[in-house]
GUGU-977847 format. One line per field, with one value per residue (C-alpha): x, y, z; residue number from 1; chain; residue in three letters. Coordinates in Angstrom, 2 decimals, padded with zeros to 5 digits. Example, Ala and Ser with C-alpha at 12.3 -4.5 7.8 and 13.67 -1.06 7.14 Angstrom:
BEGIN
x = (012.30:013.67)
y = (-004.50:-001.06)
z = (007.80:007.14)
nr = (1:2)
kette = (A:A)
rest = (Ala:Ser)
REM end
This chain:
BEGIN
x = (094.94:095.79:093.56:093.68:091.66:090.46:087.39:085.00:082.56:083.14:082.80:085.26:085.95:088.36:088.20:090.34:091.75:094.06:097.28:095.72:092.75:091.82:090.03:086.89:086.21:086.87:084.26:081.76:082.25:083.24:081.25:078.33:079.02:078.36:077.66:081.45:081.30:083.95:084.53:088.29:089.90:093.07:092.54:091.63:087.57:087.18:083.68:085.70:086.90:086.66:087.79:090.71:091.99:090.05:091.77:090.15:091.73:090.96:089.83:090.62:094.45:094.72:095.36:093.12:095.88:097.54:095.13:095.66:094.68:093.29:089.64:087.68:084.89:082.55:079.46:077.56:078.95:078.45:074.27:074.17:077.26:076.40:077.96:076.82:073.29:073.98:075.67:073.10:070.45:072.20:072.96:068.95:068.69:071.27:070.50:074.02:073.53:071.89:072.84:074.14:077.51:080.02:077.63:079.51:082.87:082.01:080.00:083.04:085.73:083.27:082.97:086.82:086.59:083.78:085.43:088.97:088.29:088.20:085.78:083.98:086.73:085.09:088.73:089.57:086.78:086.88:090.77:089.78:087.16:089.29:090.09:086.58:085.17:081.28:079.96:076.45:076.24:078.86:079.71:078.00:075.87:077.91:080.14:077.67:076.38:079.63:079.58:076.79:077.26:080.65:079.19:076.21:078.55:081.53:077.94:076.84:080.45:081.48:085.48:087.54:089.23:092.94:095.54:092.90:093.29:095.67:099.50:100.95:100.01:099.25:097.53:097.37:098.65:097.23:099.60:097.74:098.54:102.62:102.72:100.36:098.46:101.36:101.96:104.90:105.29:104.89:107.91:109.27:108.96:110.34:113.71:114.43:113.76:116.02:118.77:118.57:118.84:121.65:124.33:121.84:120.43:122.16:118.63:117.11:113.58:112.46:113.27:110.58:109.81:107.06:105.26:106.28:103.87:105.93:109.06:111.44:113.48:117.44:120.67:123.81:127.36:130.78:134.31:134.98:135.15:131.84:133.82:135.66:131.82:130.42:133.31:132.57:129.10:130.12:131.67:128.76:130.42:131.98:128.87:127.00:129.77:129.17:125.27:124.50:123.29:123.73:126.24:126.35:125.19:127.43:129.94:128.14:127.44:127.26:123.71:122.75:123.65:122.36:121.89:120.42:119.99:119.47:117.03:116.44:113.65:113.52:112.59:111.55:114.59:114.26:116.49:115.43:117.03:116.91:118.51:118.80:119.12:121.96:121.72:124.18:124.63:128.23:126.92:124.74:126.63:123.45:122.23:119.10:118.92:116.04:115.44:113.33:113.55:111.42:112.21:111.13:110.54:107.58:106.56:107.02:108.49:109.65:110.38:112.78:114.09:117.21:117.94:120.80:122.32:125.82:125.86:129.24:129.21:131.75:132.11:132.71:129.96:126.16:124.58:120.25:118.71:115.06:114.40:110.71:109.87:106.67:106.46:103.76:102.90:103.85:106.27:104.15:102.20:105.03:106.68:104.63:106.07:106.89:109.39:110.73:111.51:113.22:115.46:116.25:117.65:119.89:120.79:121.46:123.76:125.50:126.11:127.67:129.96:131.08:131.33:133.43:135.60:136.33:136.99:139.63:141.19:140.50:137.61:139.45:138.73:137.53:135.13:131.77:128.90:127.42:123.54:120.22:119.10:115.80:115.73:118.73:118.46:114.59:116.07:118.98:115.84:113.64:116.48:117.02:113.24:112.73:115.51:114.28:110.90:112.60:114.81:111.51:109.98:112.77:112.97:109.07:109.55:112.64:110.35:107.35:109.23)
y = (208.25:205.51:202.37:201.92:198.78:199.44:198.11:200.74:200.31:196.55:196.33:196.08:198.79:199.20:202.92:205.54:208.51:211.50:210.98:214.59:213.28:213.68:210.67:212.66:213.50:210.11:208.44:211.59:211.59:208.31:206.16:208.69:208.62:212.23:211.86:212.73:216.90:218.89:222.30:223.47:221.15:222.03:219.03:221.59:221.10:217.14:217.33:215.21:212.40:208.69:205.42:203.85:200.92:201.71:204.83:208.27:209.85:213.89:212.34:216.16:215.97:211.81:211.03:208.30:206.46:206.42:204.26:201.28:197.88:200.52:199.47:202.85:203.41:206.07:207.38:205.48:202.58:202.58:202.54:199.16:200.01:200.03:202.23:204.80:204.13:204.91:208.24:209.68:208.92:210.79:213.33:213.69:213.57:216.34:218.75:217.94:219.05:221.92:222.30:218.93:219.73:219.01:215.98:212.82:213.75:213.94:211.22:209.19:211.37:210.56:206.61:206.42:208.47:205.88:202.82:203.95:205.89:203.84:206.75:209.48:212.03:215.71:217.15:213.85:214.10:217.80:217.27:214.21:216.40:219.19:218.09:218.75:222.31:222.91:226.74:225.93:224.14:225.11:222.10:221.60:219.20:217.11:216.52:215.13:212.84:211.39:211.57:209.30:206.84:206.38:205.88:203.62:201.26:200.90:200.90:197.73:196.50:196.95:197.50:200.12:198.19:198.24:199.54:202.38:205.44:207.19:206.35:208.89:212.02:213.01:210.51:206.96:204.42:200.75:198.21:195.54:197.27:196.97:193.60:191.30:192.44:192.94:196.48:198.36:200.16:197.19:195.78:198.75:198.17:195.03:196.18:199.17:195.90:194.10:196.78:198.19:194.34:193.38:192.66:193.02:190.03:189.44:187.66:189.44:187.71:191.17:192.58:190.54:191.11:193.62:194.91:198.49:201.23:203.16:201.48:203.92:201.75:203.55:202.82:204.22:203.30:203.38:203.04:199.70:196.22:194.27:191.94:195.13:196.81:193.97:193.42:197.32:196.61:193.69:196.81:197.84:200.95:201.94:202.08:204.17:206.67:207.01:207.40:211.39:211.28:207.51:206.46:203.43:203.31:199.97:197.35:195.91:191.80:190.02:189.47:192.70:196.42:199.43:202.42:205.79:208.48:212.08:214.07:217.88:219.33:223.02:223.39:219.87:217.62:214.06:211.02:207.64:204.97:201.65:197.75:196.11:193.06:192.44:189.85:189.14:186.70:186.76:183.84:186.85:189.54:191.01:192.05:192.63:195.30:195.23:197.87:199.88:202.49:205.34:208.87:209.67:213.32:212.76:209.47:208.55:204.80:203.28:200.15:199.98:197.93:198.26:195.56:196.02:193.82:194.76:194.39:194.35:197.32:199.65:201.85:199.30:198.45:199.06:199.21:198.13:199.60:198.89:200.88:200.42:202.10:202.22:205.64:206.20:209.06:212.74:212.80:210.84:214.18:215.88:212.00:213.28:210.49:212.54:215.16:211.78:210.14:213.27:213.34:209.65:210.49:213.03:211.48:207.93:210.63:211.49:208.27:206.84:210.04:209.12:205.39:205.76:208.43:205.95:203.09:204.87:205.92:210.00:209.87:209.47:206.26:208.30:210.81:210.77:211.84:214.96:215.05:214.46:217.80:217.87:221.83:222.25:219.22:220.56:223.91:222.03:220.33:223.44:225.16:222.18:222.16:225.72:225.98:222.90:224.99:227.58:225.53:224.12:227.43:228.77:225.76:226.49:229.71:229.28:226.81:228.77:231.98)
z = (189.94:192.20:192.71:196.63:198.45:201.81:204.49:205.00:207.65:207.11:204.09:201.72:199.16:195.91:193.86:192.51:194.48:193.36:195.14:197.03:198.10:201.38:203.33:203.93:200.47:199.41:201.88:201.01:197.43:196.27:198.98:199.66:203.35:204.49:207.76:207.96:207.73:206.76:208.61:208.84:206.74:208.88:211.79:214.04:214.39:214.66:212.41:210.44:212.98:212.08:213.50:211.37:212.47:215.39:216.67:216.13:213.47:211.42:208.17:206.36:206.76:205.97:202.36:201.24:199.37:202.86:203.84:201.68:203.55:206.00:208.60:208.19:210.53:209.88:211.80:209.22:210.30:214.08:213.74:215.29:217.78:221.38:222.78:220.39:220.66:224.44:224.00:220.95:223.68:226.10:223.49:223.44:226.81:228.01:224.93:224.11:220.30:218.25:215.06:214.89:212.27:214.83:216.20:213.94:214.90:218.79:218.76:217.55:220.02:222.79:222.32:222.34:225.61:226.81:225.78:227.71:230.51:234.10:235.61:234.81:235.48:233.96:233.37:231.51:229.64:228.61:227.71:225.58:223.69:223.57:219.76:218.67:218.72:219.36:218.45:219.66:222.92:225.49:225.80:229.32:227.68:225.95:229.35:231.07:228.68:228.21:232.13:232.42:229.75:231.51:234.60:233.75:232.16:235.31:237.18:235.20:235.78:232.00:232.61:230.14:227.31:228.09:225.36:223.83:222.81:220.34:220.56:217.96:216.68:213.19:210.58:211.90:209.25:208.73:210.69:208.90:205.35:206.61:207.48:207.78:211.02:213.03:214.12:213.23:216.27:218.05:216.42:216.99:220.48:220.61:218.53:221.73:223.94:222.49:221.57:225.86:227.09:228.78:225.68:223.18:221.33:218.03:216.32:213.87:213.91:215.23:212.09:209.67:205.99:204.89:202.51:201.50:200.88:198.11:196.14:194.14:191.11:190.86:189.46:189.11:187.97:188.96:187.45:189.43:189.33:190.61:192.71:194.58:195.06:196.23:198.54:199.73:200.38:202.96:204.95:206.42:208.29:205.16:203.35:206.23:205.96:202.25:202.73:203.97:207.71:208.70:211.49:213.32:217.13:217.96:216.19:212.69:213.13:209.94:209.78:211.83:212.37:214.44:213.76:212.69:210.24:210.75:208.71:208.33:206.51:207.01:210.95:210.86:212.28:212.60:214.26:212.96:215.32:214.76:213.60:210.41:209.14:206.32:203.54:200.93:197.93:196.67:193.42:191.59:193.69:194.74:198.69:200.92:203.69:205.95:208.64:211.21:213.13:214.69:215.73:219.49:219.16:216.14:217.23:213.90:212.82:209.95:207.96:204.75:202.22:200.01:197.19:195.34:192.03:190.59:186.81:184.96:182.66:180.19:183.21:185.49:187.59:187.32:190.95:190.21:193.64:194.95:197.47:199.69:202.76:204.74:207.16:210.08:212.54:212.20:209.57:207.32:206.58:204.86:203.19:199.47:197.01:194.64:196.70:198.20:194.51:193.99:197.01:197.27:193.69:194.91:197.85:195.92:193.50:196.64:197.63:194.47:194.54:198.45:197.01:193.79:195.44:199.06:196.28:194.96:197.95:197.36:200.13:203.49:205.98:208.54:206.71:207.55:204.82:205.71:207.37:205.33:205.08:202.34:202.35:200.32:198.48:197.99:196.92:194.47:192.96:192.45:190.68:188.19:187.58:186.82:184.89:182.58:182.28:181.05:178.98:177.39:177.17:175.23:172.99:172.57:171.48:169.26:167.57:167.05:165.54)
nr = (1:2:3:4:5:6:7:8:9:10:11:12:13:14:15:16:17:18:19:20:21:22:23:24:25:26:27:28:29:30:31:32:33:34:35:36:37:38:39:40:41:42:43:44:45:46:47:48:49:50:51:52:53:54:55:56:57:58:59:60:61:62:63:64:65:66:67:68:69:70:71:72:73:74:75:76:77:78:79:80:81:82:83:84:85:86:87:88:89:90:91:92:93:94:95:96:97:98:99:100:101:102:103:104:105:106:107:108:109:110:111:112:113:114:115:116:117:118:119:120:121:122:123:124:125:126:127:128:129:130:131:132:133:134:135:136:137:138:139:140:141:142:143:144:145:146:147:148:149:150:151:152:153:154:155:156:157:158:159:160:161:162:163:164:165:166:167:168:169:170:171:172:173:174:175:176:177:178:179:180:181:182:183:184:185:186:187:188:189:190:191:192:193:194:195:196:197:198:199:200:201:202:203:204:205:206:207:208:209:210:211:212:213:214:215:216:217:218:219:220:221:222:223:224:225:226:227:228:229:230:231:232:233:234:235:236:237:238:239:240:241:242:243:244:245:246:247:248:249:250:251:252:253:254:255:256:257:258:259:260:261:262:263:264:265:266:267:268:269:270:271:272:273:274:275:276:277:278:279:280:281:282:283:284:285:286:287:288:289:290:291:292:293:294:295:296:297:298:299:300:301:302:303:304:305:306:307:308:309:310:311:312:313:314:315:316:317:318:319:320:321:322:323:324:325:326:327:328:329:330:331:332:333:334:335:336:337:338:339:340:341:342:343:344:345:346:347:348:349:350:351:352:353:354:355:356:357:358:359:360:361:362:363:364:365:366:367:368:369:370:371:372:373:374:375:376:377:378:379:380:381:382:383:384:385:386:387:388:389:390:391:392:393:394:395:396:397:398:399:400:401)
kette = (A:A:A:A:A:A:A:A:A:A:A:A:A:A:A:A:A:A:A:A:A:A:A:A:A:A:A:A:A:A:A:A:A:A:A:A:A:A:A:A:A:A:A:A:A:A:A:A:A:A:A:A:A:A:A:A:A:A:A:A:A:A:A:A:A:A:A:A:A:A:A:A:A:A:A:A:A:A:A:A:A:A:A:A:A:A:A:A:A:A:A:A:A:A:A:A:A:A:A:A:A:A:A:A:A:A:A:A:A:A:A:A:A:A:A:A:A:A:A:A:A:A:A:A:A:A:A:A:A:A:A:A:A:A:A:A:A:A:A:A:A:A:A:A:A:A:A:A:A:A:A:A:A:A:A:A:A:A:A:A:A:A:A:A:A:A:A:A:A:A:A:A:A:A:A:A:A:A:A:A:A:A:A:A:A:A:A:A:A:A:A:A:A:A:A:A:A:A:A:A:A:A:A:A:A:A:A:A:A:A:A:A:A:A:A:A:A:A:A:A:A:A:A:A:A:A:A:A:A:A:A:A:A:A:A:A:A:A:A:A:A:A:A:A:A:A:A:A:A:A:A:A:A:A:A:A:A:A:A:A:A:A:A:A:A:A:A:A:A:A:A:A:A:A:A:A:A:A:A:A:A:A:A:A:A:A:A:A:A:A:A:A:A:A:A:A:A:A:A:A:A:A:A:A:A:A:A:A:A:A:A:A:A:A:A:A:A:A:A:A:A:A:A:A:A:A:A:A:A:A:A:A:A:A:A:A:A:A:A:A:A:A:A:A:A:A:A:A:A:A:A:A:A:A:A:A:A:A:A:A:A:A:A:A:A:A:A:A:A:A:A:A:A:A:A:A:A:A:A:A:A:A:A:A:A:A:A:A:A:A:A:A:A:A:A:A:A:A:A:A:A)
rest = (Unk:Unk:Unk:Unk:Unk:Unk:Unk:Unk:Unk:Unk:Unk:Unk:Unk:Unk:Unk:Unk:Unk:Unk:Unk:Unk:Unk:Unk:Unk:Unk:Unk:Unk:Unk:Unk:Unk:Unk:Unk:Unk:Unk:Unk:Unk:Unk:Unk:Unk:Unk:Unk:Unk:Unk:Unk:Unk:Unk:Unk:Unk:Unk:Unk:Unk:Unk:Unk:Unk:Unk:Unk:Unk:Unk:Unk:Unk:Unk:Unk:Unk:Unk:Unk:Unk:Unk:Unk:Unk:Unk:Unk:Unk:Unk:Unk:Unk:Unk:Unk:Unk:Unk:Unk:Unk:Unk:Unk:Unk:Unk:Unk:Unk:Unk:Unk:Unk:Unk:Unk:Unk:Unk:Unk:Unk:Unk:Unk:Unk:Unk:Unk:Unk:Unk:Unk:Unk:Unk:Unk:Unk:Unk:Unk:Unk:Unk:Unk:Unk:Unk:Unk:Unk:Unk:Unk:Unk:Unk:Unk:Unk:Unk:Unk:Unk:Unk:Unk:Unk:Unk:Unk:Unk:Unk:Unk:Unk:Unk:Unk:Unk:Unk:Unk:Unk:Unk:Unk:Unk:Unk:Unk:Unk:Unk:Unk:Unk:Unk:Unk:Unk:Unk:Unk:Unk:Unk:Unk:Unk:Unk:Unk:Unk:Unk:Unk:Unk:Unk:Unk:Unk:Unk:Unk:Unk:Unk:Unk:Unk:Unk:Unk:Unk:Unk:Unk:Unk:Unk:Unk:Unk:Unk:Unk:Unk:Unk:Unk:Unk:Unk:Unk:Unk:Unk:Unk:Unk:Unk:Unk:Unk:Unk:Unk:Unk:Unk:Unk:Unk:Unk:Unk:Unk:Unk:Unk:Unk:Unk:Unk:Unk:Unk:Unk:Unk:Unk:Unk:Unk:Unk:Unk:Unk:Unk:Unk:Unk:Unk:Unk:Unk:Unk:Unk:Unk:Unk:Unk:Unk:Unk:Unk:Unk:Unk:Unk:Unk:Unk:Unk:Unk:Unk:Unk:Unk:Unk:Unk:Unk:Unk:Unk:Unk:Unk:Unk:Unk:Unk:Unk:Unk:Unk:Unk:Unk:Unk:Unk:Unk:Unk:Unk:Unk:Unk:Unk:Unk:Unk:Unk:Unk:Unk:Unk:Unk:Unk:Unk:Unk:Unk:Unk:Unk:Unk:Unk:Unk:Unk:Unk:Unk:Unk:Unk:Unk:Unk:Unk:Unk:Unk:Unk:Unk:Unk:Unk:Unk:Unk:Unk:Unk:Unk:Unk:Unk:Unk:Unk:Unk:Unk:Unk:Unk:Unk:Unk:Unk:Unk:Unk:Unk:Unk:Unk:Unk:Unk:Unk:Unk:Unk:Unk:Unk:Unk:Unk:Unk:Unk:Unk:Unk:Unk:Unk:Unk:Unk:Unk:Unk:Unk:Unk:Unk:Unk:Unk:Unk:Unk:Unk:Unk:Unk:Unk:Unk:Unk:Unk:Unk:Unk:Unk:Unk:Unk:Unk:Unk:Unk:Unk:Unk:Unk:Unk:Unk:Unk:Unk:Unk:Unk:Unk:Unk:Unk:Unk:Unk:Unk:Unk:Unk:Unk:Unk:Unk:Unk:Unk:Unk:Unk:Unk:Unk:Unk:Unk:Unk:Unk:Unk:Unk:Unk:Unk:Unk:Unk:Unk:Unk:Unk:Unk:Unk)
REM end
């Protein structure tokens, strides 16, 4: 169970949630809010939409936890809105509901659509409620009372707020949660700015610090000196060569570097581009690496953290990694923290091998580590687990007879 802290409906709200919980079952069963319905639980139907942070988002296929630091909005909590007051009278007043199941979630679709559209364009409107599925009306009704809220508001010269509407797909993260208010795909923004100007600025102010949403503790050793590893980690190309499915995009700086890293998950295939920002303390021999990117074909972004310590050891040297990362958009749906404890293992495993064998001079200059791909490493993983249950089971059984 996870304790998670969140505003809901404005008010502000600290429980428990299985790391599985959906959002709508957390606002239904834990808050008592069940004016959000459930009907496909697949994101397909929209009974379940609610506002977070503001956006319309399918409350079924969000994970409550993912909503730490989170604004939730649900029907409950737009009584006293006005522009839903408007459209449930002209719900009423163009027989726009019957059953009334599906009548939360388009209620919520349809103020987004009011808020954001300049006119009262049918086809907009139908495409904009095309997310949330009506078996009783025909949706004739509906149309036009979104129609003439629309229009009686540009009629009382109430302009569309600029900058609505969704901007990704999948579950919508908290940009206050990452940082403070400021949105990470806004700084996201900013870093493609800055890396398409004209010679590229060399600041890294558009990189800031964060707070990360999940933080995996690793270490591993190798049969070297701490002053010749630390020297190695000022190499930044070196060490991207070592790490499976990072390159570099230009020439490393000594405070910044650009990049990306390429991820494969089964037919899921993912580019993370992005900058970095490089600190290093040669008194304790220990480093900071802060960096975002975001992937253009999911829309999804990303912000990560690596701190590192070398500690003298027997073996040689005893690398103490902290590695945080905050993830948004599509791919947050499949980023479960378990399966990525698991693979950041591996992958850090991979790493150390790539390291330990370029400090001795067996891993070529030029060699590049191989791509990210989580399907094998998932695979490698589920082998090594079932063959500990069975190891277990065995043991079990030796015991018992």
């Amino acid at each position: 169970m996870n304790m998670i802290a969140l505003s809901v409906n404005r008010r502000a709200v600290q429980a428990l949630a299985e790391p599985r919980t959906n959002l709508a079952d957390f606002v239904r069963e834990k808050l008592d809010l069940t004016g959000t319905h459930l009907g496909c639980e697949h994101g397909v139907c929209g009974a379940c939409t609610v506002l977070l942070d503001g956006m319309p988002a399918r409350s079924c296929i969000t994970y409550a936890v993912a909503c730490e630091g989170a604004e939730v909005t649900t029907i409950e909590g737009l009584d006293e809105d006005d522009v839903t007051s408007e459209l449930r009278s002209a719900f009423t007043r163009e027989h726009a509901l019957q059953c009334g199941y599906c009548t939360p979630g388009m209620l919520v679709s349809a103020r987004d659509l009011v808020l954001r559209l300049p006119q009262a364009d049918e086809r907009l409107i139908r495409v904009g409620l095309s997310g949330n599925l009506c078996r009783c009306t025909g949706y004739v009704g509906i149309v036009r009372a979104v129609q003439s809220v629309i229009e009686a508001r540009r009629v009382r010269n109430i302009p569309p707020e600029p900058g609505g509407g969704r901007k990704i797909l999948g579950p919508v993260g908290s940009g206050r949660s990452l940082d403070r208010g400021t949105d990470l795909a806004e700084r996201m923004r900013s870093v493609e700015t800055e890396q398409t100007s004209p010679g590229g600025s060399s600041s890294v102010d558009s990189i800031p610090d964060f707070i990360p949403a999940t933080v995996l503790e690793q270490q591993f050793s190798v049969a070297h000196p701490p002053e010749r590893v630390f020297a190695m980690f000022g190499d930044i190309a070196a060490v991207a060569a070592c790490l499976a499915g990072a390159s570099l995009t230009a020439p490393p700086k000594p405070e910044r570097v650009e990049g990306e890293i390429r991820v494969r998950i089964g037919p899921i295939a993912a580019t993370f581009s992005g900058a970095a920002r490089v600190e290093r303390s040669p008194g304790d021999m220990s480093g900071r690496i802060v960096g975002i990117g975001n992937d253009r074909r999911s829309r999804s972004s990303t912000q990560g953290e690596i701190r590192y310590r070398l500690v003298p050891s027997e073996q040689g040297t005893r690398v103490d990694l902290s590695i945080g990362y905050t993830l948004t958009g599509m791919l947050a749906q499949v980023g479960r923290p378990g399966l990525v404890r698991d693979l950041a293992a591996r992958l850090i495993a991979e790493f150390a091998g790539n390291l330990d064998r370029r400090l001795s001079g067996t891993l070529p200059a030029d060699a590049v580590a191989a791509d990210l791909n989580g399907m094998t490493l998932g695979f490698s993983l589920l082998r090594e687990r079932v063959a500990r249950w069975f190891g277990r089971f065995s043991s079990n059984k030796d015991g018992a007879a």
